[in-house]
KEKE-3310 file (N, C-alpha, C; in steps of 0.2 Angstrom, whole numbers, plus 5000, padded with zeros to 4 digits):
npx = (4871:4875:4888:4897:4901:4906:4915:4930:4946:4960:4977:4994:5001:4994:4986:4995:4997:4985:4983:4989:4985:4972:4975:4982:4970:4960:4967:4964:4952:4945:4949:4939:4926:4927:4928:4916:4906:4908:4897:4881:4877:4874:4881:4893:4897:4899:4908:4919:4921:4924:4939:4944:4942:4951:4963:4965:4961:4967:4953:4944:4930:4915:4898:4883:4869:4851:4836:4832:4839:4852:4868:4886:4903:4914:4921:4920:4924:4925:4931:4941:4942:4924:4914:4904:4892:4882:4877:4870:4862:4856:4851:4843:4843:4852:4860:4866:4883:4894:4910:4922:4937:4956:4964:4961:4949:4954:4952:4956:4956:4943:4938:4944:4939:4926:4928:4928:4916:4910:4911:4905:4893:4883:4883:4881:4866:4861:4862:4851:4841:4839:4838:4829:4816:4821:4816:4803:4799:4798:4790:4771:4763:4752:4752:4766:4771:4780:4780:4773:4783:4795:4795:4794:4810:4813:4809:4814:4830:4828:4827:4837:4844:4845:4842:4857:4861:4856:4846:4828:4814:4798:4784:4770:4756:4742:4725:4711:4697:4679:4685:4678:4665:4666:4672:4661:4652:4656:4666:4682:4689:4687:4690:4703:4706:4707:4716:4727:4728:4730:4744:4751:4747:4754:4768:4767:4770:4779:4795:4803:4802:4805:4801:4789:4776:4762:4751:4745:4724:4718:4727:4742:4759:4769:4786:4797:4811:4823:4825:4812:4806:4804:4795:4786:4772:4767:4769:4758:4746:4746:4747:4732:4726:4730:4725:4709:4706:4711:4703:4698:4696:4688:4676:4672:4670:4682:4691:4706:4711:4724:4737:4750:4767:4781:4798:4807:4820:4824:4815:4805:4805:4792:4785:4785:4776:4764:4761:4759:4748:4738:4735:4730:4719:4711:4711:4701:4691:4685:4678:4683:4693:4705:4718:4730:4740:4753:4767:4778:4775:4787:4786:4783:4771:4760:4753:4741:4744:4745:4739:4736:4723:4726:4736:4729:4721:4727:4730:4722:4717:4725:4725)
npy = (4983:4991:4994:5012:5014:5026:5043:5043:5047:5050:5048:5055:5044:5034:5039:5038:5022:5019:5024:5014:5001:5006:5004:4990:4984:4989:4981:4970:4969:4969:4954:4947:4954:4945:4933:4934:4933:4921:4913:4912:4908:4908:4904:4900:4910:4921:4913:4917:4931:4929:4925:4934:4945:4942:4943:4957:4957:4943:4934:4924:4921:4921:4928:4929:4939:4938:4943:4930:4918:4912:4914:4906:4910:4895:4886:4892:4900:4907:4923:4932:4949:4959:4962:4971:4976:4983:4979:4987:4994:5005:5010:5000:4985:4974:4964:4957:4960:4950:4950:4941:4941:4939:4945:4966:4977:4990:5008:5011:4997:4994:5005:4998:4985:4989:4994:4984:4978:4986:4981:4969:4971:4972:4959:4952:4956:4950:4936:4936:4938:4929:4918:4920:4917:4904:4899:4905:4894:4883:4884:4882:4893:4901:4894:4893:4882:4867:4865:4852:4849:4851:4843:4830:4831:4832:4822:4810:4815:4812:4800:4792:4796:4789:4775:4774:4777:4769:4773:4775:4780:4790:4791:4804:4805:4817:4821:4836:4833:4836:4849:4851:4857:4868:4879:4878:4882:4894:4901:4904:4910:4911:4896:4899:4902:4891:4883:4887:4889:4875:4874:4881:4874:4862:4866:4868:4855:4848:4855:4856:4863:4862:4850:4849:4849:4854:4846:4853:4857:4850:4842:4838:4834:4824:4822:4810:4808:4801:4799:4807:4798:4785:4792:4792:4789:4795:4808:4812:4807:4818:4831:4827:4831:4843:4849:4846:4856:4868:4882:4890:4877:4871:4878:4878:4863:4856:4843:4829:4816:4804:4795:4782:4776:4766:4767:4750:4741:4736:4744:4753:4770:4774:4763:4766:4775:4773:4764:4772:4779:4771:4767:4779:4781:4771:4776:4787:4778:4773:4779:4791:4808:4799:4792:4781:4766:4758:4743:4735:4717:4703:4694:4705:4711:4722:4728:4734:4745:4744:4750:4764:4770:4770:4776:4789:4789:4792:4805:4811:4811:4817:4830)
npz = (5180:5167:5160:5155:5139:5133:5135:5138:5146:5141:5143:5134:5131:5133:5120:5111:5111:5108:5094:5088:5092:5085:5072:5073:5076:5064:5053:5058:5056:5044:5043:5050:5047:5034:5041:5048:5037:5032:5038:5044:5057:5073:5085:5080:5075:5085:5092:5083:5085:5097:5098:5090:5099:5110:5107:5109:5122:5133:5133:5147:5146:5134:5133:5125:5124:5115:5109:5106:5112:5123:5121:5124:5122:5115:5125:5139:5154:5171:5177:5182:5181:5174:5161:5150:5138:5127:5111:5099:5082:5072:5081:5089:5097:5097:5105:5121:5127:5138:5144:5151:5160:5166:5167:5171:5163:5154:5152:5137:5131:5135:5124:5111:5110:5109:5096:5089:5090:5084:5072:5070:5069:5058:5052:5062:5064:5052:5055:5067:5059:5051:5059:5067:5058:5055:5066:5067:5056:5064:5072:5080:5075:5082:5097:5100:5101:5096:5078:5066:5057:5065:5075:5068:5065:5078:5084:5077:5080:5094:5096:5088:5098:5109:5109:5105:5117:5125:5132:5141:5131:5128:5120:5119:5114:5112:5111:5112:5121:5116:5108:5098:5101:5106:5094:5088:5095:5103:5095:5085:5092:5104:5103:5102:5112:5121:5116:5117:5133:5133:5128:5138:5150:5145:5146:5160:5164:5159:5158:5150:5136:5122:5120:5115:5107:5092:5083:5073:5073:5086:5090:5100:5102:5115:5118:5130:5138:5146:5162:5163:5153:5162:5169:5162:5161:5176:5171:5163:5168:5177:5167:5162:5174:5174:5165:5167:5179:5173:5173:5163:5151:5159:5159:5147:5145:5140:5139:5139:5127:5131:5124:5126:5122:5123:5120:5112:5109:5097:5091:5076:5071:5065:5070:5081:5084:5077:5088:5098:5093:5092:5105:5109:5101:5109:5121:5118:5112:5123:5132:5131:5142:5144:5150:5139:5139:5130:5131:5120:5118:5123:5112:5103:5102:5105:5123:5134:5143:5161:5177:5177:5179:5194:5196:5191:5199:5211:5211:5208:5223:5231:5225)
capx = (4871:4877:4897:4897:4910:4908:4919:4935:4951:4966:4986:4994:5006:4986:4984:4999:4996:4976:4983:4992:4980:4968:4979:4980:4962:4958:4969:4960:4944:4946:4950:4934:4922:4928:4925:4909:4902:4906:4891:4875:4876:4873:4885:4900:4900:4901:4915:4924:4923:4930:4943:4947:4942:4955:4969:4965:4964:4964:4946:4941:4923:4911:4893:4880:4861:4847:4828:4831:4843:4859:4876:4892:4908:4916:4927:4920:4924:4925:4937:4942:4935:4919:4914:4895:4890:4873:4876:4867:4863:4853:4844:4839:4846:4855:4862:4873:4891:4896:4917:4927:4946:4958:4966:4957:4946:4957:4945:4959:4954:4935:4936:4945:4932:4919:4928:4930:4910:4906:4914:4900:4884:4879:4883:4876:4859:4858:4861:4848:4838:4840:4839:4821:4816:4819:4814:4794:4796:4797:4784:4768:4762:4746:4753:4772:4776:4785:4776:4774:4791:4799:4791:4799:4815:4816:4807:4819:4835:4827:4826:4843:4849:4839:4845:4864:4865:4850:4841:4823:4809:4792:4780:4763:4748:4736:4720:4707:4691:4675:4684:4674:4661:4670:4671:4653:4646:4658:4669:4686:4692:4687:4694:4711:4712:4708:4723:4733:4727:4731:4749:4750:4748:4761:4772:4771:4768:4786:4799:4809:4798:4808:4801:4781:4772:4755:4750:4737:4720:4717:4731:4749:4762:4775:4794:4799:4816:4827:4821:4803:4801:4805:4789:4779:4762:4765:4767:4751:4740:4747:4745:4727:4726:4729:4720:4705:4707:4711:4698:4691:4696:4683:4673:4671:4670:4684:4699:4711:4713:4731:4743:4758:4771:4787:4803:4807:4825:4823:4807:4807:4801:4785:4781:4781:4770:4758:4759:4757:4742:4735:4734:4726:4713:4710:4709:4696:4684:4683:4674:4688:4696:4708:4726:4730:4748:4758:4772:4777:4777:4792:4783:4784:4765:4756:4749:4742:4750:4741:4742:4734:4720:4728:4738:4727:4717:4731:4731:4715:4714:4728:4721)
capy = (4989:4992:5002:5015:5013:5033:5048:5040:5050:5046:5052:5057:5038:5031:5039:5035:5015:5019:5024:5009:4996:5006:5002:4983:4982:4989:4976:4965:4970:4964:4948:4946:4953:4941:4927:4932:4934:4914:4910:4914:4901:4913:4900:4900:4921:4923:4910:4919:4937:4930:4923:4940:4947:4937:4948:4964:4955:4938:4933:4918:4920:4928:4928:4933:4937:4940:4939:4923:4915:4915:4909:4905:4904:4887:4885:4901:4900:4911:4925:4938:4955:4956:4968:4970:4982:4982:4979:4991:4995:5010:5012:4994:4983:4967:4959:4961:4956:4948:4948:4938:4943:4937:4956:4971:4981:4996:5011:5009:4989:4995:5006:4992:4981:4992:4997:4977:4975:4987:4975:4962:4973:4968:4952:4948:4958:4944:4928:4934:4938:4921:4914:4923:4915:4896:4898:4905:4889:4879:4886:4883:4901:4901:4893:4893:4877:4865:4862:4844:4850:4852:4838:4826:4832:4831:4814:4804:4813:4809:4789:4788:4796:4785:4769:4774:4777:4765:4776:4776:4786:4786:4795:4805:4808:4820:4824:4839:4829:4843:4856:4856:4861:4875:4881:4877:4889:4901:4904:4901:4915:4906:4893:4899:4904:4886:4879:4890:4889:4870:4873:4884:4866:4858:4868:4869:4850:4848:4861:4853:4866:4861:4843:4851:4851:4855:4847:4855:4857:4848:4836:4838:4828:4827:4818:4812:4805:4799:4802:4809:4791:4783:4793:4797:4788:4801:4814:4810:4811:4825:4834:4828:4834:4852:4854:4846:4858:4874:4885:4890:4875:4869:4883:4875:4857:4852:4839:4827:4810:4803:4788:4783:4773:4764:4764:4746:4741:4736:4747:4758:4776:4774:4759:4767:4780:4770:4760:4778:4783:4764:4770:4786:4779:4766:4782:4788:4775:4768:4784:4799:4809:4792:4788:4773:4766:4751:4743:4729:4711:4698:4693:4710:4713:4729:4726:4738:4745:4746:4756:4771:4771:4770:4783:4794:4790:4794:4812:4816:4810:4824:4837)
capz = (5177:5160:5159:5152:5134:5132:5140:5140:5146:5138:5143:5129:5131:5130:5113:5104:5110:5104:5089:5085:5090:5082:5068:5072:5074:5058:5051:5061:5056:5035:5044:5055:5043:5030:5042:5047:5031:5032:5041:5047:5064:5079:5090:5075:5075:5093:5093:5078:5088:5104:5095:5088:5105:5113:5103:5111:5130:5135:5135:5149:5144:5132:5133:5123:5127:5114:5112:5103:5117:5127:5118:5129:5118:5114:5131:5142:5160:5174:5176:5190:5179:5170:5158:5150:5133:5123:5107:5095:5077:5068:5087:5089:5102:5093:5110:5127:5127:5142:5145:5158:5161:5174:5167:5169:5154:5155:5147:5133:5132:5132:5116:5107:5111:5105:5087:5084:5089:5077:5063:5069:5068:5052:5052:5067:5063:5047:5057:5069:5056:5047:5065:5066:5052:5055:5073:5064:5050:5066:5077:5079:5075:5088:5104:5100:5102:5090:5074:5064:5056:5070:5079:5064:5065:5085:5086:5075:5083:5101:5095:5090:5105:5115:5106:5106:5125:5127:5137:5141:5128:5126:5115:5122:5108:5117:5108:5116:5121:5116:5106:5092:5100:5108:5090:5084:5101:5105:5089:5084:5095:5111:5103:5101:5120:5122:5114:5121:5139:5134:5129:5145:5156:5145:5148:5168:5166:5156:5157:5142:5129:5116:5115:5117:5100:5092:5074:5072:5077:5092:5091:5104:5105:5120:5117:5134:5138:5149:5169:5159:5150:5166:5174:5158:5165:5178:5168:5157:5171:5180:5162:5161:5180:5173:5159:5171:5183:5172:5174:5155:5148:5165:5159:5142:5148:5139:5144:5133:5130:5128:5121:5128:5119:5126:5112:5113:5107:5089:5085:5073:5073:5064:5073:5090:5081:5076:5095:5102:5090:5093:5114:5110:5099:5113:5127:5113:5110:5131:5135:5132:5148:5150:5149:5138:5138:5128:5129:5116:5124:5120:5104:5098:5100:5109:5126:5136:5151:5169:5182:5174:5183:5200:5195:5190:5205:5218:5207:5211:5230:5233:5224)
cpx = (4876:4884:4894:4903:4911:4911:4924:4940:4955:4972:4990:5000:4999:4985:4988:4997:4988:4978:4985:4987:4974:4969:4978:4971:4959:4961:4965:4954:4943:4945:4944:4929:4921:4926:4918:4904:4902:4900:4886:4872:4878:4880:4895:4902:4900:4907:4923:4926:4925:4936:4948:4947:4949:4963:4972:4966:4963:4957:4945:4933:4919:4904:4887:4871:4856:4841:4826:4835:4850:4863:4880:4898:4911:4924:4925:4922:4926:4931:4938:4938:4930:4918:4907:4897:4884:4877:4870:4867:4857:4845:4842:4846:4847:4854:4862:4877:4891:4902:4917:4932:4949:4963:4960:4955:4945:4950:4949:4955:4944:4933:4941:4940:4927:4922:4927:4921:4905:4907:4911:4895:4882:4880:4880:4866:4857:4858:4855:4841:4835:4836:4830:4817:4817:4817:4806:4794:4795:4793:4776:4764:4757:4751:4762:4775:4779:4779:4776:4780:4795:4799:4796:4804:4817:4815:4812:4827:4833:4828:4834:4847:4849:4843:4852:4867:4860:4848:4834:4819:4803:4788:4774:4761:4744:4731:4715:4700:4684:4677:4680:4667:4662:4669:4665:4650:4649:4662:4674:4691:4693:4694:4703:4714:4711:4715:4729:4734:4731:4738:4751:4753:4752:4767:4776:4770:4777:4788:4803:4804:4798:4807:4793:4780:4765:4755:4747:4730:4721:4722:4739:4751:4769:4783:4799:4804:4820:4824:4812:4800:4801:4797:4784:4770:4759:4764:4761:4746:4741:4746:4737:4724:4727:4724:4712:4702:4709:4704:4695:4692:4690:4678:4667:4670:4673:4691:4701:4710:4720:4734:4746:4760:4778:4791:4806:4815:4826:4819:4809:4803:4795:4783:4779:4778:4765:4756:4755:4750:4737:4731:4730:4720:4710:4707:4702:4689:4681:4680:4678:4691:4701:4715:4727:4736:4749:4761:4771:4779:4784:4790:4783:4777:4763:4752:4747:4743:4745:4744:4741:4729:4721:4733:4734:4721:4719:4732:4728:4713:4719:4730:4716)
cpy = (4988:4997:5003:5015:5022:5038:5045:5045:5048:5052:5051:5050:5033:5032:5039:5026:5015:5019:5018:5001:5000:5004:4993:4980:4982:4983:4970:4962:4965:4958:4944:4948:4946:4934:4925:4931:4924:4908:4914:4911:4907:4910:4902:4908:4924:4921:4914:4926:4935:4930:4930:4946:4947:4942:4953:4962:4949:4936:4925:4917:4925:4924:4932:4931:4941:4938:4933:4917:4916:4910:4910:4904:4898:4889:4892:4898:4906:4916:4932:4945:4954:4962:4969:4979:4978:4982:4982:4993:5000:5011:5006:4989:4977:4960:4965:4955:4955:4946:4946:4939:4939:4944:4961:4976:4987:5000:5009:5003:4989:4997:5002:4989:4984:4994:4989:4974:4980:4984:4970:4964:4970:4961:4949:4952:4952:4936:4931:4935:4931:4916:4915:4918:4906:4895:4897:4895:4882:4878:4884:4891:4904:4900:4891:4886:4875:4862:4856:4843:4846:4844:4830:4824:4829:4822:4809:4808:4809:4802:4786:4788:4792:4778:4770:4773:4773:4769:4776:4781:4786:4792:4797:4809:4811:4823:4826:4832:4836:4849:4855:4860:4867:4880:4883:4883:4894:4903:4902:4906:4913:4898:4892:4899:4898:4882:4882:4889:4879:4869:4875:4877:4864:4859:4868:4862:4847:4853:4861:4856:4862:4853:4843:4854:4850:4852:4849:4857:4856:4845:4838:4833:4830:4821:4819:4808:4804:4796:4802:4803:4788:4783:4795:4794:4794:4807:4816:4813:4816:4830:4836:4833:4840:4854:4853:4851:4865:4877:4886:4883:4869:4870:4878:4866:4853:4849:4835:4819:4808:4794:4789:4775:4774:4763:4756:4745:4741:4740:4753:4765:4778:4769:4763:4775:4777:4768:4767:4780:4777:4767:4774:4785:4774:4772:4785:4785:4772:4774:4792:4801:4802:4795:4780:4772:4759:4751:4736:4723:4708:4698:4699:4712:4720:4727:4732:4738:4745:4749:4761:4773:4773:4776:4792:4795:4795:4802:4814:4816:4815:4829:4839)
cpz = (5171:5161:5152:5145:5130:5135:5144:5141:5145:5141:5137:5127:5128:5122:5109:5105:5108:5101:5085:5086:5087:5073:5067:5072:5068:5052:5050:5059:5050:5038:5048:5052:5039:5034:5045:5042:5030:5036:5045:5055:5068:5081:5086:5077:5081:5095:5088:5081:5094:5101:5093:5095:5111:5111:5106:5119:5129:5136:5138:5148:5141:5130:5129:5124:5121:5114:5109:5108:5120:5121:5122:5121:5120:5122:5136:5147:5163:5173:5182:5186:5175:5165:5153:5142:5129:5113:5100:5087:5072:5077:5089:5091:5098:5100:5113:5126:5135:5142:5152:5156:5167:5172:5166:5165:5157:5151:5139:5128:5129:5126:5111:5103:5106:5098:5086:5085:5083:5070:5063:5068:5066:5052:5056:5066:5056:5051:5062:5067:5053:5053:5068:5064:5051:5062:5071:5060:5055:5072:5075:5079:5082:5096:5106:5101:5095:5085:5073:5058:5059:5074:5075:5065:5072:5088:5083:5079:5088:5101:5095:5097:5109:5114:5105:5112:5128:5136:5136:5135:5127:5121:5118:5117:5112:5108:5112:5114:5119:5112:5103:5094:5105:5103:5087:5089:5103:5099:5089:5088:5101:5110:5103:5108:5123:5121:5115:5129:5142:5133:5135:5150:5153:5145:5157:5169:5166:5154:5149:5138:5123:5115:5118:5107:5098:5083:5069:5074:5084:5097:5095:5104:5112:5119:5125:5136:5145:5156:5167:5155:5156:5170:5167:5162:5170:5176:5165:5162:5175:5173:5160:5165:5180:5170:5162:5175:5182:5171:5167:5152:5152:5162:5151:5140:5141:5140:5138:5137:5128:5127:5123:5125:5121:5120:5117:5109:5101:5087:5082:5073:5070:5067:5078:5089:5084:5084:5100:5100:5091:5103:5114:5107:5105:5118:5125:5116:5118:5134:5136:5138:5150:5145:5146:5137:5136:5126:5122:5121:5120:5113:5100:5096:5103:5113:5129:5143:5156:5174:5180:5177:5189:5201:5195:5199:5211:5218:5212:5219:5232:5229:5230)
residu = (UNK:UNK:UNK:UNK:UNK:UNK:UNK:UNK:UNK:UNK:UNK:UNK:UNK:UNK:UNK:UNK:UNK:UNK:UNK:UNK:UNK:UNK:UNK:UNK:UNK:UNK:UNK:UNK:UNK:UNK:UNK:UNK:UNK:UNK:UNK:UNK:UNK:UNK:UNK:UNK:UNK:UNK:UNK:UNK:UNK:UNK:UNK:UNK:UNK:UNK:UNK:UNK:UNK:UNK:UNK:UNK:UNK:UNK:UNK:UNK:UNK:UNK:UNK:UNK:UNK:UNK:UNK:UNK:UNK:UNK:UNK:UNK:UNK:UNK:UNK:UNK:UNK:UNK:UNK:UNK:UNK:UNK:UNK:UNK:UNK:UNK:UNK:UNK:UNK:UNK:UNK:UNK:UNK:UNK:UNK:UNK:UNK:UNK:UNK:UNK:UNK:UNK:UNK:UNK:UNK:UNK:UNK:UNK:UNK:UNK:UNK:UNK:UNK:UNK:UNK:UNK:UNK:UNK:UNK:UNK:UNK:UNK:UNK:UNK:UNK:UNK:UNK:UNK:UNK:UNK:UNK:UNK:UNK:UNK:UNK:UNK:UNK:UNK:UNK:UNK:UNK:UNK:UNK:UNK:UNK:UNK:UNK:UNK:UNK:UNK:UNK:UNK:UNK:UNK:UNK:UNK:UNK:UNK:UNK:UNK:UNK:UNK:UNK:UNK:UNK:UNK:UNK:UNK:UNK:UNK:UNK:UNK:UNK:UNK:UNK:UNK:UNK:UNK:UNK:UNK:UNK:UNK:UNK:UNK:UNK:UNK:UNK:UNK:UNK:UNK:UNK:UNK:UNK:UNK:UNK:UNK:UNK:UNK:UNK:UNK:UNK:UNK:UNK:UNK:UNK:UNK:UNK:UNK:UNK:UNK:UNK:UNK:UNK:UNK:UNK:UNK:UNK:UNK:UNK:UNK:UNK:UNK:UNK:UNK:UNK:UNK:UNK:UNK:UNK:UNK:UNK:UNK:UNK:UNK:UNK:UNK:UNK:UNK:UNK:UNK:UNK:UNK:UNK:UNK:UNK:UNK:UNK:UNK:UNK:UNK:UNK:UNK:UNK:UNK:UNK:UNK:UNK:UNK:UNK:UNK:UNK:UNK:UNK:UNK:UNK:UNK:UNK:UNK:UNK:UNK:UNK:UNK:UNK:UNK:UNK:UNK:UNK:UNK:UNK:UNK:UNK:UNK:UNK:UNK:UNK:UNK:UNK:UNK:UNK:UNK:UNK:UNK:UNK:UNK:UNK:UNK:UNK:UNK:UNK:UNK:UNK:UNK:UNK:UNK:UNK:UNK:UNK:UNK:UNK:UNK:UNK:UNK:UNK:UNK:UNK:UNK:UNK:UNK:UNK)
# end
């Protein structure tokens, strides 16, 4: 439950010290506007109002929750009392504040708080505008996942990370087997709940959203690391193993074929593109519905992997 931060009683010692920190906080305020106005970064303007937070009580932790995601300020941890408020602005629900104290949010302490969250409204109604706004440029608008922007951007960080802390990576190309004629007999309407029904499974296939993209059409790709390259062969067929086994996309007799691709220690990231796009053509042209995987051999050439089959078999005997 949400506290209440209206119908405060004050003793008349209360409202000479209210007067004065309302005093200090307006002081305050100049100072905290001025530094939000420094940035539009959700993470940075949560940190710059604990900061300022922190003045009025000690804050061990602050929390914030909107419908774009959670932030934690820089160093939150626990703390003996809690304190909870909705942030609001012309009727329209911004956030929730989450305080942690190991002192307790006097009523006093509370309308502080609340004069110094009115001096972030605005500012935080434009970052999560902003924040709106490069989340759409990175979406795929239809099925939400990550666009071929997005996809870019994730796939070259993921490489370096992968090759600094040499950890495992691999790349899975998924193309639908059958839409078009989804399109051509039932319409593009049909079509749409297909390729949503198909992000659907990659989702409950890999929890890591954030590395699930659509390039378009037909075409998905998955970015799976560490542990998830480790086991991609398994995850491929288990993904097939949904979309097989989803009911409209059953309905519709359509399934995927896919490419998988191992990052190899020198290769570069169009190479293990291409290697992955090379797999998926191969999964293609051998009669569709397959898993094709390669890694590169000593020589630096593209073999293909085995054990796909076998895999895929052991799937389907305990389904």
């Amino acid at each position: 439950m949400w506290q209440d931060t209206a119908g405060f009683n004050f003793s008349g010692a209360d409202l000479a010290l209210d007067s004065q920190l309302h005093e200090l906080t307006d002081t305050g305020a100049i100072s905290l506007i001025s530094q939000l106005q420094t940035t539009l970064d959700l993470q940075q303007q949560l940190d710059i109002f604990a900061m300022h937070a922190s003045r009025i009580l000690p804050i061990t932790a602050l929390n914030l929750r909107t419908a774009q995601g959670h932030f934690a300020a820089a160093g939150s941890m626990a703390g003996q009392h809690q304190y909870h408020t909705e942030l609001q602005l012309e009727q329209h629900l911004l956030g929730q504040l989450s305080y942690q104290s190991n002192h307790p949010f006097s009523s006093l302490v509370q309308r502080q708080l609340l004069l110094l969250e009115s001096e972030w409204l605005y500012a935080l109604r434009n970052a999560l505008l902003v924040n709106r706004l490069q989340q759409m440029a990175l979406k795929d608008p239809l099925t939400g996942l990550g666009n071929r922007r997005f996809f870019d951007d994730s796939y070259s960080k993921a490489i370096q990370l992968a090759k600094r802390h040499q950890q495992p990576f691999a790349l899975l190309l998924l193309d639908l087997d059958n839409f078009k004629q989804v399109n051509d007999l039932s319409g593009h309407s049909t079509g749409d709940q297909v390729l949503l029904a198909v992000a659907d499974c990659m989702r409950e296939t890999l929890r890591a959203t954030d590395s699930l993209f659509r390039f378009g059409g037909d075409e998905f790709a998955l970015l799976l690391q560490d542990q998830d390259a480790d086991h991609a062969e398994l995850i491929a067929c288990r993904l097939q193993q949904k979309i097989n086994q989803h009911p409209l996309l059953n309905l519709h007799q359509v399934g995927c074929s896919i490419g998988l691709a191992w990052l190899a220690a020198e290769q570069q990231e169009r190479d293990l593109f291409h290697q992955a796009d090379e797999a998926l053509y191969q999964a293609k042209t051998t009669g569709k519905g397959k898993v094709a995987a390669e890694r590169l051999s000593v020589k630096g050439l593209s073999q293909p992997r085995s054990g796909i089959n076998k895999v895929s078999a052991s799937l389907a005997a305990a389904s």
